[in-house]
C-alpha positions as CSV (number, residue, x, y, z in Angstrom):
1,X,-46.8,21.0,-0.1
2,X,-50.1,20.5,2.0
3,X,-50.0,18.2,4.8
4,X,-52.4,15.1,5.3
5,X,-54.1,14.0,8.6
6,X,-54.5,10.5,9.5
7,X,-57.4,9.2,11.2
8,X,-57.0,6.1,13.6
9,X,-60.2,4.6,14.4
10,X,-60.6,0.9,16.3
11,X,-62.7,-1.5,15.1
12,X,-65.4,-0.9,17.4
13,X,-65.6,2.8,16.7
14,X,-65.5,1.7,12.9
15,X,-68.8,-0.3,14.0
16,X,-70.1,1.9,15.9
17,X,-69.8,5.0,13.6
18,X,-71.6,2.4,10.7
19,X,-74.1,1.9,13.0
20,X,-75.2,5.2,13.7
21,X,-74.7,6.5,10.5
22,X,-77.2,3.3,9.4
23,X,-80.1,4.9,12.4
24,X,-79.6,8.3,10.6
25,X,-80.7,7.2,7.7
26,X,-83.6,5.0,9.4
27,X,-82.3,1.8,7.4
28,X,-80.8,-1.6,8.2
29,X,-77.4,-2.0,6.1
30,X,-79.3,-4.7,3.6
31,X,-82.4,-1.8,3.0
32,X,-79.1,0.8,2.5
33,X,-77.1,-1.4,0.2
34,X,-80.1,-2.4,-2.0
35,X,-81.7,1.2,-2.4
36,X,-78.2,2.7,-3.1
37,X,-77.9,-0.3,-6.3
38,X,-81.5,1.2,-7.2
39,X,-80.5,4.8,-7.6
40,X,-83.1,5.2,-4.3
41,X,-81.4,7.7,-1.9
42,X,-81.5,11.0,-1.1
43,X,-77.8,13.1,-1.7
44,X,-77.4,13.3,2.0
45,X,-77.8,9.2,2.2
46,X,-75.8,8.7,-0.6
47,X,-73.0,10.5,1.1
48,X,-74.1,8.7,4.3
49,X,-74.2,5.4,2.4
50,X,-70.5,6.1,1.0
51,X,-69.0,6.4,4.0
52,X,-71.0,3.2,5.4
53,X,-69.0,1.4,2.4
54,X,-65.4,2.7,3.5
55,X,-66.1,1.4,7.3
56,X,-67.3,-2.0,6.0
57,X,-64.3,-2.0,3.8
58,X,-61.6,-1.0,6.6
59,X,-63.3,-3.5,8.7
60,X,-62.8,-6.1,6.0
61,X,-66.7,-7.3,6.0
């Protein structure tokens, strides 16, 4: 059996990691959210864009 690694992040790294992922993709989170509905972004935003979603999710926003 393989083993699994768990990754403990605060909430403020949760924010802070959203919000840098958000400057690398030269977007606000509302530009983000309503290009990625549209089909709009590039592979490496989507994959960008997906892990924006899991952070806003763990944080509960």
């Amino acid at each position: 059996m393989g083993t699994a690694t768990v990754v403990t992040l605060t909430p403020q790294q949760a924010r802070d990691e959203r919000a840098q992922l958000l400057r690398e993709m030269g977007m606000t989170f509302e530009e983000a959210r309503e290009r990625a509905e549209e089909y709009q972004l590039t592979i490496r935003e989507v994959i960008r864009w997906r892990r924006i979603e899991e952070l806003t999710w763990l944080l509960g926003e």
